[in-house]
N, C-alpha and C positions, 0 to 999 in steps of 0.2 A: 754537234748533237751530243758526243761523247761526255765534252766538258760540260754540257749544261746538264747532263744525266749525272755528272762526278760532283757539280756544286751540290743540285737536290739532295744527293745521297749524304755528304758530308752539312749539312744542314738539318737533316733529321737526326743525324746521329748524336748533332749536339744539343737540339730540342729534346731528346728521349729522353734522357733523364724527368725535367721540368713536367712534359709530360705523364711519365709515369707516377709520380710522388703527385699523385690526384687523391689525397685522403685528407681528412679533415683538422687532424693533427699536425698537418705538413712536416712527419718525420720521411728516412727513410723506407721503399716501397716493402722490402724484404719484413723492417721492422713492425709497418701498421700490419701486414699478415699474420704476425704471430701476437698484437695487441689485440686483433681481434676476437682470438680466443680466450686471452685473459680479459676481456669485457664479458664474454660468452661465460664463464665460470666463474667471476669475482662473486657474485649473488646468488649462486650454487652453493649451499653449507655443509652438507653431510659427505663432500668429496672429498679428496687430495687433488683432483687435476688441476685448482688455481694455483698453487702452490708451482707445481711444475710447468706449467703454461709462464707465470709470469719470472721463474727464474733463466727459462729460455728467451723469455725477453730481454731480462736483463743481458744475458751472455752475447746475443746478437747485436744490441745498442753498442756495448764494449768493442765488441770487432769490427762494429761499421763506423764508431766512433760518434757516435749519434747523441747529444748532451743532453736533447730535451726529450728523448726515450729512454736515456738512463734518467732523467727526472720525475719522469712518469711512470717508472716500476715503482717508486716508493708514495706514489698519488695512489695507483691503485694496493700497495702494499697497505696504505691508511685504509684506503678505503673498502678493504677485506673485514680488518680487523676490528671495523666500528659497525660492518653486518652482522661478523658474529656476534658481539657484544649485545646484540639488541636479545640476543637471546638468553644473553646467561642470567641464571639466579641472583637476586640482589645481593646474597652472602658471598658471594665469589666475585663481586663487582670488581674488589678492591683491586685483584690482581688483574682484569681485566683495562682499567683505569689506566692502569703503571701504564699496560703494554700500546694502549691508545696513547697515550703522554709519550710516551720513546716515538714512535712512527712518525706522531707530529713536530715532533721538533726536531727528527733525521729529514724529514720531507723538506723545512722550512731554512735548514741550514745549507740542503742539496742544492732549493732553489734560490739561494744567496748566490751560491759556486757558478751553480750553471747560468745565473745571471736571467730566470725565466721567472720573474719576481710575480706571476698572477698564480703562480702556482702556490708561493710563498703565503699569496692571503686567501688564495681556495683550501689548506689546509687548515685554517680556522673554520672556513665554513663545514667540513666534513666533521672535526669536532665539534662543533656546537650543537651542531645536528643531532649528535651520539651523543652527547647530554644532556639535551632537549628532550630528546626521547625514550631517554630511561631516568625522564626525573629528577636530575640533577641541576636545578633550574640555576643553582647559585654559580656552583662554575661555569656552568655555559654562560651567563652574563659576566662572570670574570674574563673569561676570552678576549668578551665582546671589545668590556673595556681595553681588554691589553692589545686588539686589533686596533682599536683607534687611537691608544699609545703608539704605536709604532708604527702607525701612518702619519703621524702627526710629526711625531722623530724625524722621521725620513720626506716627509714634505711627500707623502706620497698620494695622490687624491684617489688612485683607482681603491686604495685599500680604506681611504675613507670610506669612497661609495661602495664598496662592499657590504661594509658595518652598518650603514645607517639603513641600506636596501633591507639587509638582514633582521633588521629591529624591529623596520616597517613591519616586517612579515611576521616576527613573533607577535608582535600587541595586535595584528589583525586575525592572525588565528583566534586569538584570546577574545576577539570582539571588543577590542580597547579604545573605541576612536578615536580618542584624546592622544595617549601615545601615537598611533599610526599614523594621523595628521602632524605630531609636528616630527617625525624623524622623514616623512615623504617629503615633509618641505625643504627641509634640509637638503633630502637627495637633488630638490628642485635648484638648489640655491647654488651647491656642487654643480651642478647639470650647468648652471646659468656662467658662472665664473671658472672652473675648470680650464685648463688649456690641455687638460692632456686626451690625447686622440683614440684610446679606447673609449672613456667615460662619453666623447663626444658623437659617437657612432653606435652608442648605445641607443634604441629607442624609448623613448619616453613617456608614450601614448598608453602605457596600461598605467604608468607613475600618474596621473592625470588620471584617468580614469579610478584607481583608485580611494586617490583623492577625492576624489568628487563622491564617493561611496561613504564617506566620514560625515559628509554632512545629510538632514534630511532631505527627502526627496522631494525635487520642484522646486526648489530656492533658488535664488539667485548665485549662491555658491557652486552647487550641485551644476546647476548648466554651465557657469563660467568654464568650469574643469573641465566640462564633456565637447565645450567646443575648443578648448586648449587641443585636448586629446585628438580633436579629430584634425584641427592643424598642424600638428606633427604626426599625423601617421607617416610614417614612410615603407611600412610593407603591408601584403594584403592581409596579417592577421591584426594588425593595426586600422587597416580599414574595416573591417567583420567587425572588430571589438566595438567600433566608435559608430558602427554602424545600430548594434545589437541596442546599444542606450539610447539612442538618438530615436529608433521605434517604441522603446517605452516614453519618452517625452513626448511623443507624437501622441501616443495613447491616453496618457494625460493632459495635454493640451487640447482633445478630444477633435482632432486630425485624424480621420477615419482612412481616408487615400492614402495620406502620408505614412502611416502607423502601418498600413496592410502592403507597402510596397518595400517598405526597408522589412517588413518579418520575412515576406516572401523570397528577402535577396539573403535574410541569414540563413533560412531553412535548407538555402539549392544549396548552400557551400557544402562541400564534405569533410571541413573541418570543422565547421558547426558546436555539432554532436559531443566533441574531444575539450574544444577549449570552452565550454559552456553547459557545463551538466543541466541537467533538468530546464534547458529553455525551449526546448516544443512546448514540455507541459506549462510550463510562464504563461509563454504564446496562446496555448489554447487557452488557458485563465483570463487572460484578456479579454481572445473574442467573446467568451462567455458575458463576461463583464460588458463590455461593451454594446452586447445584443439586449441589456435588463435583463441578463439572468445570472442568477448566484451559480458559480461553476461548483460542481461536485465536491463535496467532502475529499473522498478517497484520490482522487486529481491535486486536490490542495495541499494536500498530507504528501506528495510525490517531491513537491520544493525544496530541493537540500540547501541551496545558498542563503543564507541569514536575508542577503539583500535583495533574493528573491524574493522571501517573504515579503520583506518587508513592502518592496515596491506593491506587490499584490495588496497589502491591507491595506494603504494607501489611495490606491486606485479606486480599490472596493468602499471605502468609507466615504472616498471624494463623490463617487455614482451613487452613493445611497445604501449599500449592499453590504451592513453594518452588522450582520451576524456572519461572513465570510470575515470582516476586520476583524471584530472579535475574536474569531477562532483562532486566526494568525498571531494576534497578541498575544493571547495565552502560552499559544508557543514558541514564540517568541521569549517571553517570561520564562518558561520551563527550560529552555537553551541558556539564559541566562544565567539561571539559579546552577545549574548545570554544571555550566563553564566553571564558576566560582568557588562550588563545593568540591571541582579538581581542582583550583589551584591552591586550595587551601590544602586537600591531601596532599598533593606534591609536596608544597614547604614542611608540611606536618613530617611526611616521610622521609623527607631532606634532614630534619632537623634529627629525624628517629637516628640515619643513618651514620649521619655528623656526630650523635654521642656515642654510639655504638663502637665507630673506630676511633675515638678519644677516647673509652673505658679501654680496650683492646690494646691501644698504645702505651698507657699509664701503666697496666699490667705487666706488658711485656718489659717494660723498661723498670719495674718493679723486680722481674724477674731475674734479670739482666745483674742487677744491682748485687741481690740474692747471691747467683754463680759467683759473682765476682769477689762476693765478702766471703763465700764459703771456699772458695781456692786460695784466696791468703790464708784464712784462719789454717787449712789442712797443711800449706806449708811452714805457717809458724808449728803447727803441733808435729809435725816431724821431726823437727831441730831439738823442742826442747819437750818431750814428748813425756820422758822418765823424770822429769824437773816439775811439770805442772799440771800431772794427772787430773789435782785435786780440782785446781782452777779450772780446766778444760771444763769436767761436767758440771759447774756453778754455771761459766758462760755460756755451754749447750743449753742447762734450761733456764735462762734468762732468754736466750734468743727465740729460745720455743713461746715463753711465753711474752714475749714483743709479736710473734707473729701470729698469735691468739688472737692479739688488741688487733693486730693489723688485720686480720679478716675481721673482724667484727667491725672495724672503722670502714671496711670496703662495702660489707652487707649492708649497714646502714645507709652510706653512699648510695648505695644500686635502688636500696628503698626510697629514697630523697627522689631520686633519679626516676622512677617510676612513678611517683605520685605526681613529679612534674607533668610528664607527658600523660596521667591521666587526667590532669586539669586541663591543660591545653587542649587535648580532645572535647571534654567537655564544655570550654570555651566556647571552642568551634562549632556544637551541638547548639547551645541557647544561643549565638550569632544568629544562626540556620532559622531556629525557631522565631527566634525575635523578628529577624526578616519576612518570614512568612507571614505572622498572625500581620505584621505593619503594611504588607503589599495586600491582603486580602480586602482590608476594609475598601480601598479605591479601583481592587480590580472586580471585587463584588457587584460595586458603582458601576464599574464598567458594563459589567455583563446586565446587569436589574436592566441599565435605563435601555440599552442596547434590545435586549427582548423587547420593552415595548415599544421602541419604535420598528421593531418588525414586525406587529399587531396591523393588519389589513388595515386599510384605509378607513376612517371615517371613527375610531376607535376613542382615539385623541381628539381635541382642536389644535391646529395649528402652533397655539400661543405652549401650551405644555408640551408639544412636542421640540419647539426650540431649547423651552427650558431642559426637556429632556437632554438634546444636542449638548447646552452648556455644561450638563453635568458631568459628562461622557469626558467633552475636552477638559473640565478643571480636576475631576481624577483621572487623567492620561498624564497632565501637567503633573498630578503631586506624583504620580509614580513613576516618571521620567525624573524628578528630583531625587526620589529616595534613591534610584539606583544611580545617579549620577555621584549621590554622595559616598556611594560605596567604590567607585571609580577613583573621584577625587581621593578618599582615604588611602586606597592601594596604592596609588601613584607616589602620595607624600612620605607610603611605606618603603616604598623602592628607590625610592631617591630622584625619582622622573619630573618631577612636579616642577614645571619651569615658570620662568616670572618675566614676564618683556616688558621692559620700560619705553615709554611715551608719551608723546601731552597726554595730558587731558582736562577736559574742563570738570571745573568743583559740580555746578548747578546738573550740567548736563547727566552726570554721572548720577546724580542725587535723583532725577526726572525720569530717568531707563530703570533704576533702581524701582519709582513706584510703581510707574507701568509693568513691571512684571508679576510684579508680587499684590497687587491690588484683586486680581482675580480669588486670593485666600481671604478678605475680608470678609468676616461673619456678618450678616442682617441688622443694620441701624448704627454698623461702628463708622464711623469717616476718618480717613488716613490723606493726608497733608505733605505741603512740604511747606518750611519755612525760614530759608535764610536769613542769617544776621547782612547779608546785604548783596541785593539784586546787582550790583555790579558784575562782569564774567568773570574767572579768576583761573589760568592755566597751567599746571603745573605736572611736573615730571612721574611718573607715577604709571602702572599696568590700569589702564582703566578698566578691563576685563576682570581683574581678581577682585579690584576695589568694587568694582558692580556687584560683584559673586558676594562679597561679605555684607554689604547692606541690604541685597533681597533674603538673606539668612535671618538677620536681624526682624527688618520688617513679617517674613513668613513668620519667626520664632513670636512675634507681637502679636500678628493676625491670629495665631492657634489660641492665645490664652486670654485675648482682650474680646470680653461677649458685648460691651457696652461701651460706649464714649469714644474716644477718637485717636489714633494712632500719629506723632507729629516726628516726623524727620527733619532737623534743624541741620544745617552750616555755619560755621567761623574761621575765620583766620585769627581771632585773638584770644581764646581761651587759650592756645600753648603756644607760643611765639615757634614759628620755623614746620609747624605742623598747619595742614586741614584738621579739624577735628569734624564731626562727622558725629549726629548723638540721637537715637530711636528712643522715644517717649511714648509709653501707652499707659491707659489706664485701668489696667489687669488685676489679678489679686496681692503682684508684688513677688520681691521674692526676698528671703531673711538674710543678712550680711553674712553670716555664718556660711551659706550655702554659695557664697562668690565666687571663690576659688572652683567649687564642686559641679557647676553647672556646665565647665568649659570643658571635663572631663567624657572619654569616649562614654557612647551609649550610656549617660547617668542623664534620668528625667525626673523631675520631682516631683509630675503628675504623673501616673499610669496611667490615666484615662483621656490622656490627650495626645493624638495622633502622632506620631515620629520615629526618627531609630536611635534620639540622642547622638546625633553626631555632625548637626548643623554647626552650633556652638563653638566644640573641637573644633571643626575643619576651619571655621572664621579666625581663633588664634591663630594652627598652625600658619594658613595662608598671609595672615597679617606678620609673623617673624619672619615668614620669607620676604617680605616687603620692607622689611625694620619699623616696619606699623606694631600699633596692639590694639589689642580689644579687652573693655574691660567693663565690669560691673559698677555705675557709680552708685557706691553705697550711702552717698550721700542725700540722695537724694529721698525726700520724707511725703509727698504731696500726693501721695495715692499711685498705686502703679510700678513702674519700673523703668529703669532707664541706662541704655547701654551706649556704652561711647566707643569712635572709632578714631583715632589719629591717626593720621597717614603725612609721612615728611614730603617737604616741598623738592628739597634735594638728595636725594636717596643716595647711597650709596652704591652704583650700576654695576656690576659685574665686567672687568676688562673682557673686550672680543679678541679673540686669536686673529694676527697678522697673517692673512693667504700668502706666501713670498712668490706664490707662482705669478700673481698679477703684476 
């Protein structure tokens, strides 16, 4: 009994440790004790106790010999200093900047040492953070890139997936879904080929769920995702999540059981509440919807998720209940404009801030310059002091009067300098404006036809109430185009704008291209298609941009052609090695002189016909990313106008990076 009471005892003694290092960090137990008070005081600003909390951490790490608690005095040492920062004055940025720059790159070199390399690319994300949030939008996308420089270096995929999770998340704040969709696919493709065992223990069910939020709601896209996401749930906030969408499809699919049994199982959760803001009030939007009654104003206006909304006027417009859609689009619209007029101030005040410390710099090294010619000059006038009196004061006011011309050459500078940045503002002002008065005509449309079909029963017939309907959808469609093209432009601004090569067919592309754009036809015009020859023809090529440039064409045809017929032609022999691709209508024309001018941003050479000027633009840019062009043929004399697209058979594809982990 003795010895079997002596093994026990010597068997706990050697599980105690194991057991006791029960904290999340898996450092030592003494250590996470006193890290818990530097998590306690790191986000306390107006103290000193983090200061000495986390230098008693550091001291304890040291004597218990603990690499990845001395790693993490300098995680949360960053992540001090990029708290405070959010608060200082943009004038004192500069030194705040420095002292965030030192932390990051002691952090990044510590976690080389200590070999704890997630800490190496968590210190990226603590700075991007910090200049994300006060503005700095350009370096924080510098990071980005030099994150995925040095996961790329290192063959390291956790720090890819970090970069590209992180991306995701900046363009979905921004309400970008074009970026958020392809940097999540990315994450998806990582996720799929990856061998390394964090990235694979990652859950994936909100990436999928996300996803699924980029495209409209009800598609085929949209539930593809939502039942990805609910395939890989693997914990129960993964189930809640995939559960919460899965009752809005039910409600749309107009599944009343099914819709009222999954709401009932998110509402009992008690994490509900926390990962799902405003989804009671959804929920009660629904049943509302759902009973034939318009749910409340002040209930609608509760919706903070975009995709809240969005699912709401959806719903509402699919039930009939088209003064609730409306409401949502407008706000929707208003979120938009929103978004946009920040991110133009942000670069606006990026840009302010970027001359500000390049005048500041020029100066100081102007000054610099200064000291250093006036400490020779003093030592050569000591030596021969009684030898060139005369000289001295000739060279004093020569110098004086250099440094005359040179303030006056700085004031005028600073004046250059200023009228730039008050152009640019101003810019930004008639963009704002030009936007507005272009969105009002079709959300106007919106709202006219919308009020009358909420006009009690029997108001209308039928046959004008459809027409009504169409109206609604064919200005929803022009004003999902204009904002889309301000999307595309920002994108091709920031260098994002990606191009995917794969078949595609000539005719087929030509055929998607009419059916979209057919719905802008004016009253008695007929648009066509007409091949140089019905045979199929397959070639290498993004058929998605190629699509995107010919319904530009066609729409830019549809707006100006009031009479006769609109003809989209194919060849393979007008330019040997190309598609050519060529939009004929019989409009008012436009003058050779103005060829070049037309492709240029926002320039229309009617003010009275609807646009933002920036179809045209965006067709070039899109067609150099392809090694395509679009161009005006000025040749052509027969009434009308006519615009050509070439696009090459063998493009020139972009090399794919070699994965070596596979």
């Amino acid at each position: 009994m003795r010895k079997l009471t002596t093994a026990l005892f010597l068997l706990l003694t050697a599980l105690w440790p194991l057991v006791a290092q029960n904290n999340p960090y898996g450092i030592d137990d003494r250590c996470y004790e006193c890290l818990q008070e530097v998590e306690r005081t790191v986000e306390i600003l107006n103290t000193d106790e983090f200061e000495a909390a986390n230098e008693q951490f550091m001291n304890l790490a040291v004597e218990r010999n603990d690499e990845k608690a001395r790693t993490l005095y300098y995680v949360f040492a960053l992540r001090r200093l990029c708290a405070l920062g959010m608060n200082v004055p943009p004038e004192q940025r500069r030194q705040t900047n420095d002292a965030v720059d030192d932390a990051f790159d002691r952090l990044r070199e510590v976690a080389r040492e200590t070999g704890f390399t997630q800490y190496y690319y968590y210190s990226y994300e603590l700075a991007q953070n910090y200049y994300f949030n006060t503005r700095q939008v350009s370096t924080a996308f510098t990071l980005l890139d030099k994150m995925l420089i040095d996961s790329e270096r290192e063959n390291d995929d956790y720090g890819a997936w970090q970069a590209l999770r992180f991306l995701a998340q900046v363009y979905q704040q921004q309400e970008d879904v074009v970026n958020t969709r392809y940097y999540l696919l990315q994450c998806l493709d990582l996720y799929e080929t990856s061998r390394d065992s964090v990235i694979k223990r990652e859950p994936v069910t909100r990436i999928y769920c996300d996803l699924a939020d980029t495209y409209d709601f009800g598609t085929d896209s949209c539930r593809l995702f939502y039942n990805k996401a609910l395939a890989n749930a693997k914990t129960h906030l993964d189930t809640l999540r995939s559960t919460y969408y899965y009752a809005q499809l039910a409600a749309g699919d107009g599944l009343q059981d099914t819709y009222e049994r999954r709401r009932d199982y998110c509402l009992a959760d008690p994490a509900f509440p926390s990962f799902f803001r405003t989804g009671a009030e959804m929920f009660t939007c629904v049943d509302y919807i759902l009973q034939g009654e318009d749910p409340p104003p002040a209930l609608v206006d509760t919706l903070s998720q975009p995709r809240q909304q969005q699912f709401i006027g959806w719903l509402a417009a699919t039930n009939g209940h088209y003064g609730v859609a409306n409401h949502l689009l407008q706000k929707r619209f208003l979120g938009m404009q929103s978004i946009l007029s920040r991110i133009n101030d942000m670069h606006l005040e990026e840009a302010s801030g970027r001359y500000e410390n390049y005048s500041l710099s020029r100066q100081l090294r102007e000054k610099d310059q200064e000291v250093l010619l006036a400490t020779r000059l003093a030592e050569f006038l000591v030596i021969v002091i009684l030898m060139v009196v005369t000289l001295f004061f000739w060279s004093h006011n020569r110098n004086l009067r250099n440094t005359k011309k040179l303030d006056e050459f700085r004031i005028q500078e600073l004046k250059e300098a200023n009228e730039e940045v008050q152009l640019a503002n101003a810019a930004k002002t008639r963009f704002v404006q030009n936007m507005s008065h272009e969105v009002r005509t079709p959300l106007n449309a919106i709202v006219g036809f919308s009020q009358l079909l909420a006009l009690p029963d029997g108001s209308f017939p039928e046959e004008e109430k459809a027409e009504f309907s169409e109206h609604i959808i064919n200005n929803t469609k022009m004003l999902t185009m204009l904002l889309d093209d301000i999307l595309n432009a920002s994108a091709m601004d920031a260098g994002k704008y990606q191009i995917s090569y794969e078949d595609g067919e000539m005719h087929f592309i030509a055929q998607a291209a009419i059916r979209s754009a057919e719905h802008r036809l004016q009253p008695g015009v007929r648009m066509y298609y007409a091949p140089e020859s019905e045979e199929p023809f397959t070639f290498r090529t993004d058929p998605r941009r190629a699509q995107q440039i010919l319904i530009n064409l066609l729409t830019n045809a549809c707006k100006h052609t009031k009479e006769g017929e609109i003809r989209l032609s194919s060849s393979l022999t007008s330019r040997s090695g190309y598609v050519s691709y060529s939009v004929t209508d019989t409009g008012p024309g436009i003058p050779p002189d103005k060829a070049e001018a037309i492709f240029e941003r926002f320039t229309k050479l009617n003010d009275f016909v609807q646009g933002t000027g920036l179809g045209l633009s965006i067709c070039r840019d899109i067609a150099e990313r392809m090694g395509a062009s679009v161009y005006l043929d000025t040749s052509y004399t027969d009434g009308g106008s006519r615009f050509v697209f070439e696009v090459p058979v063998t493009p020139e594809e972009p090399e794919i990076p070699t994965n070596h982990n596979q």
